[in-house]
C-alpha positions as CSV (number, residue, x, y, z in Angstrom):
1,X,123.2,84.1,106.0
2,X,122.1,82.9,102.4
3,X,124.0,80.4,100.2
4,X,123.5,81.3,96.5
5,X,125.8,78.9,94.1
6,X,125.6,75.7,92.1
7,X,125.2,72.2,93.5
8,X,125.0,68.6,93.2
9,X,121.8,66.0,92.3
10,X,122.3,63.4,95.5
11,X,118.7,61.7,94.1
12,X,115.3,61.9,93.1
13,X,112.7,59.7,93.8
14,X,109.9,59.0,91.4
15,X,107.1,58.3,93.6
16,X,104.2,58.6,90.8
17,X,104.0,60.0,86.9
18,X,103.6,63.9,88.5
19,X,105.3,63.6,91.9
20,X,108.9,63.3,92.3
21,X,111.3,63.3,95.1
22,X,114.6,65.4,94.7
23,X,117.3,65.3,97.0
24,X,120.2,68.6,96.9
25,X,124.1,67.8,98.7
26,X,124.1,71.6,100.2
27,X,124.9,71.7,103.4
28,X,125.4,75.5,103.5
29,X,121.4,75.4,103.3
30,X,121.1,72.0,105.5
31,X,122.5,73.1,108.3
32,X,120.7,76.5,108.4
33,X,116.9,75.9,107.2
34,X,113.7,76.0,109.6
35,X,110.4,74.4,108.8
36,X,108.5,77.0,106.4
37,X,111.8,78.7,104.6
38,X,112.1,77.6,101.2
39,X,115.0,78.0,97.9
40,X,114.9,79.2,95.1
41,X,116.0,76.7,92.2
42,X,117.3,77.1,88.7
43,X,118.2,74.4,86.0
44,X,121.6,74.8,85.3
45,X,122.3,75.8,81.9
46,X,118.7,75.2,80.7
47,X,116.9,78.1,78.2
48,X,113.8,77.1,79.5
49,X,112.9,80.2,82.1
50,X,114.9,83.4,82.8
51,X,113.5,83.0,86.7
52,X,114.2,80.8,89.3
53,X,111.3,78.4,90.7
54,X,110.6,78.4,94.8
55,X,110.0,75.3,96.6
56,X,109.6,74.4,100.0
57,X,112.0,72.5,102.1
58,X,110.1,68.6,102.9
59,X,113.0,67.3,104.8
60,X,116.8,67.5,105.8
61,X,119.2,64.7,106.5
62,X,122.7,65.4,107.5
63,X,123.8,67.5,104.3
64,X,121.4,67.0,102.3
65,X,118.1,69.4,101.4
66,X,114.7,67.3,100.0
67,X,111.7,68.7,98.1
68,X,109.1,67.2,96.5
69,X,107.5,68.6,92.9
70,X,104.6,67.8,91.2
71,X,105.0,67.9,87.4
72,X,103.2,71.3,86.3
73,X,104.3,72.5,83.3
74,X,108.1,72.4,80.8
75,X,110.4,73.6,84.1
76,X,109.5,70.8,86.5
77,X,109.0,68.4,83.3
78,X,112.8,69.4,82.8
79,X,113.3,68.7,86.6
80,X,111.9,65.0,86.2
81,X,114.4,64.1,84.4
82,X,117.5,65.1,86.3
83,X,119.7,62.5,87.4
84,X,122.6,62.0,90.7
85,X,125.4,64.3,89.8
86,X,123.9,66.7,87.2
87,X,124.1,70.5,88.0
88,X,121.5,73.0,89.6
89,X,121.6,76.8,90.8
90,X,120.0,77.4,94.1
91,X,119.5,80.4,96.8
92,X,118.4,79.8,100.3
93,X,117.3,79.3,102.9
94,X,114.8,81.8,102.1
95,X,111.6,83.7,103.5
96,X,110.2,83.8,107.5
97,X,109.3,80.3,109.2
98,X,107.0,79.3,111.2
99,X,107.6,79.4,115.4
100,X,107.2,75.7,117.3
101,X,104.0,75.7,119.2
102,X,104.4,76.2,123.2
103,X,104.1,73.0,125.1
104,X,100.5,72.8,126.2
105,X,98.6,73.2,122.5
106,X,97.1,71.1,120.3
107,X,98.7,70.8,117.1
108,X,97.2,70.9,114.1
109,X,98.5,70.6,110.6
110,X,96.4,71.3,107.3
111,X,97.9,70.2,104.2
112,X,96.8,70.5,100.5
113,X,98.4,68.5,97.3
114,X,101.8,70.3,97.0
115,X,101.3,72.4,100.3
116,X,102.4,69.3,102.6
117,X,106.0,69.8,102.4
118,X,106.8,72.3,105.0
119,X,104.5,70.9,107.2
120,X,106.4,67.2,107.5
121,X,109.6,69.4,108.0
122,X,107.7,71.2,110.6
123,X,106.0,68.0,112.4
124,X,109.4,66.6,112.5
125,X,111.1,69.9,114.0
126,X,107.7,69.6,116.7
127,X,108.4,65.7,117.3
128,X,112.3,66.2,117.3
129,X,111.5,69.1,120.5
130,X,110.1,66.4,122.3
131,X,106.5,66.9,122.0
132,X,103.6,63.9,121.9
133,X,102.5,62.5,118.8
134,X,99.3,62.4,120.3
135,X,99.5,66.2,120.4
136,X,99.8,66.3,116.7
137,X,96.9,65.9,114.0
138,X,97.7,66.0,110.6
139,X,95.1,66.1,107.9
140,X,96.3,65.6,104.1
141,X,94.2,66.3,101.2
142,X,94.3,65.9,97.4
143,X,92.7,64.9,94.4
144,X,93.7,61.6,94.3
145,X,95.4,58.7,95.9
146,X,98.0,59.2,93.5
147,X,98.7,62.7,94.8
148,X,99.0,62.3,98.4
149,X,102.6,63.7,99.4
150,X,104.6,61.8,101.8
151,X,101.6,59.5,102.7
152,X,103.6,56.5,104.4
153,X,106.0,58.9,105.6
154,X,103.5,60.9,107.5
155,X,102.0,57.7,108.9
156,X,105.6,56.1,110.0
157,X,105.4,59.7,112.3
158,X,102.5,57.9,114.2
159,X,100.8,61.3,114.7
160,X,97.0,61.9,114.4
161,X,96.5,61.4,110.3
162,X,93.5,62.3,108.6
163,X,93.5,61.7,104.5
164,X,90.7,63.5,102.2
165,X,90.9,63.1,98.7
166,X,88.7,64.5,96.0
167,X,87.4,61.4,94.2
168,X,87.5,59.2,97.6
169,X,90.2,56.5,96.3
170,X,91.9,57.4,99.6
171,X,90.4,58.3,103.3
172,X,87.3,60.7,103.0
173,X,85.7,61.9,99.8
174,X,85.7,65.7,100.0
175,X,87.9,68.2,100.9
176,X,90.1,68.3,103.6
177,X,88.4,71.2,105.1
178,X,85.0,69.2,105.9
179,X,86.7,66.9,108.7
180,X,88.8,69.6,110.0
181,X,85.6,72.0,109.8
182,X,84.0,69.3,112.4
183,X,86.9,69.0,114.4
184,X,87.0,72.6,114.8
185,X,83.5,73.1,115.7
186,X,83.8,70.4,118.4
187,X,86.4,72.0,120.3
188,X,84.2,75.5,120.3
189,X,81.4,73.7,121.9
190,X,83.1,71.9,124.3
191,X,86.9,72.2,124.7
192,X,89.1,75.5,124.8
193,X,90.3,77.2,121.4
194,X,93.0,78.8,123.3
195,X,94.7,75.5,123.7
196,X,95.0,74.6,119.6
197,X,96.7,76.2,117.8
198,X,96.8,75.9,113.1
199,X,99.4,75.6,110.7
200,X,98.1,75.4,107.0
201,X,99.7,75.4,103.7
202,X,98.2,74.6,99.9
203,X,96.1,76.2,97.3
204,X,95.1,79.6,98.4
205,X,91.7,79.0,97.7
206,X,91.6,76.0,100.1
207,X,93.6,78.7,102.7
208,X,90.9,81.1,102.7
209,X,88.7,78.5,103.8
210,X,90.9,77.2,106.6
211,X,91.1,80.8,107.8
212,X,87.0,81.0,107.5
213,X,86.8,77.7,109.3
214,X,90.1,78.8,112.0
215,X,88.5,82.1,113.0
216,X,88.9,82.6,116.5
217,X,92.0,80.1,116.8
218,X,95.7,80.6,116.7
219,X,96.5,80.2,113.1
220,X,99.2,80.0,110.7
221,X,99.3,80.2,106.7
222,X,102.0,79.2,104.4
223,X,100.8,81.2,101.1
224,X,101.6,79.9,98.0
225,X,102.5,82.3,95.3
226,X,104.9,83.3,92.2
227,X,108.2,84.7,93.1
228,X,110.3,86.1,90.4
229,X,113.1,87.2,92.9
230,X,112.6,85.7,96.2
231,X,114.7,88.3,97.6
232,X,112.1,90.4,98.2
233,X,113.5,92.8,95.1
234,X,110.6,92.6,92.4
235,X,107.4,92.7,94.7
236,X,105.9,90.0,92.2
237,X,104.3,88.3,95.1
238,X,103.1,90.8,97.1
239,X,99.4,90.0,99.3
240,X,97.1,92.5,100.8
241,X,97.4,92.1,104.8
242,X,95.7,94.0,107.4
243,X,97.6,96.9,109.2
244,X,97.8,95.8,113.0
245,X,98.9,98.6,114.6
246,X,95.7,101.2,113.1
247,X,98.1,103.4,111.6
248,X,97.1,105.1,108.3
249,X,99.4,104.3,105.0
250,X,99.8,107.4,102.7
251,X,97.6,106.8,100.0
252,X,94.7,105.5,102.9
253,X,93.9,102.3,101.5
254,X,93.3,100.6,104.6
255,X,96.0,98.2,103.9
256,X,99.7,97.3,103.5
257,X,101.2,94.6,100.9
258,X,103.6,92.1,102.1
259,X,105.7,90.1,100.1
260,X,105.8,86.7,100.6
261,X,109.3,85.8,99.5
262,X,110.3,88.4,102.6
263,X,108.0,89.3,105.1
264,X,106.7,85.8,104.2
265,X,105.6,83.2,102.9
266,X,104.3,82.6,107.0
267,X,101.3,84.6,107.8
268,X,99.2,85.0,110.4
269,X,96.0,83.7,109.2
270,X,93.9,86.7,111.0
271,X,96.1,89.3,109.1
272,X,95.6,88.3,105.5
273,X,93.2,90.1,103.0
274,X,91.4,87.4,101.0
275,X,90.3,88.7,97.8
């Protein structure tokens, strides 16, 4: 079941001049959401855009839903400036989720700039079913230093934590596909691919290469796109994905479009037509 109505600003959190923290009171969404879902948010009585804006869930606490936005354009400009107690519309929880890894894998999560969100709520939902930090790598990458979502956050979870940042003013200089890339290659040469198992989420020019690199693994994308509805209503986010089961569609294109505000924004990495 889907809550749709106006609620409350608890706080936001300016943790740089484009990242912000903002923290909802719904507890219709709280107590419902799983790592991966997302809402759909409106300023309230704002003429700035006709559509809602989707953003992933980073974190619940009691009733309370957080996400974290990077200043892009006049909507989340808008959004910076909200304050405890002004007024917003959202819908949600929305869209698939991903499944918690069975007990014997390797985790490994694959974050880029705004992508990391859904990927702390999931390492939390993974630590909070009792697995091993140890079990757990998580590699964050971005631009900057600046940009790095969540960084202390992610290190106070005392999981594996590997940082990459474009201009190298934090961890590796490069992209955070080069030290995942070696990883990877490691455990083909000389450990088991059936025991890892790949959850990504970021650009989705940095996701085709993590399902280049994760070919042959278990692997899981969070795609990033524009959604009008997020009901699943306008198809304005539809992705080309493979048909499984060989069956032919009517016009025999070979392929079937899924929309990620519905049948998404979760994807098996092996399934996804990269274009």
């Amino acid at each position: 079941m889907k809550f749709s109505g106006l609620v409350a600003v608890h706080s936001i959190i300016h943790i740089s001049k484009t990242v912000f923290t903002l923290k909802i009171k719904c507890p219709q969404i709280a107590s419902r959401v799983k790592p991966g879902q997302f809402i759909q948010l409106k300023l309230y009585d704002s003429g700035l855009s006709l559509w809602p804006r989707p953003f992933s869930i980073h974190g619940i606490e009691n009733e309370v839903v957080t996400i974290t936005v990077k200043k892009c354009g006049k909507v989340t400009g808008e959004m910076a400036g909200l304050k405890p107690g002004d007024t917003l519309h959202i819908t949600g929880p929305l869209g698939n989720s991903f499944r918690l890894p069975s007990r014997n894998k390797s985790i490994y999560l694959v974050a880029g700039g705004v992508g990391l969100p859904p990927l702390h709520l999931l390492c939390e939902s993974i630590l909070k079913d009792g697995r091993s930090p140890q079990m757990i790598h998580f590699y964050s990458g971005a631009p900057s230093a600046g940009e790095l979502f969540a960084n202390e956050e992610i290190k106070a979870l005392n999981v594996n934590y590997t940082v990459a940042t474009d201009d190298g003013s934090a961890g590796i200089q490069g992209f955070i596909t080069e030290p995942l890339a070696m990883e990877l290659a490691g455990i083909r040469t000389g450990g088991n691919p059936k025991n890892v198992v790949i959850y990504s989420c970021g650009p989705l020019l940095m996701l085709k290469k993590v399902a280049e690199i994760c070919d042959g693994f278990e692997c899981y994308l969070s795609l990033e796109q524009l959604m009008p509805c997020g009901w699943g209503v306008c198809n304005g986010c539809a992705v080309k994905v493979k048909i499984i089961d060989n069956t032919e569609t009517e016009d025999e294109r070979g392929f079937r479009l899924a929309r990620v505000c519905k049948e998404g924004p979760v994807f098996n990495a092996s399934e996804v037509i990269w274009e």
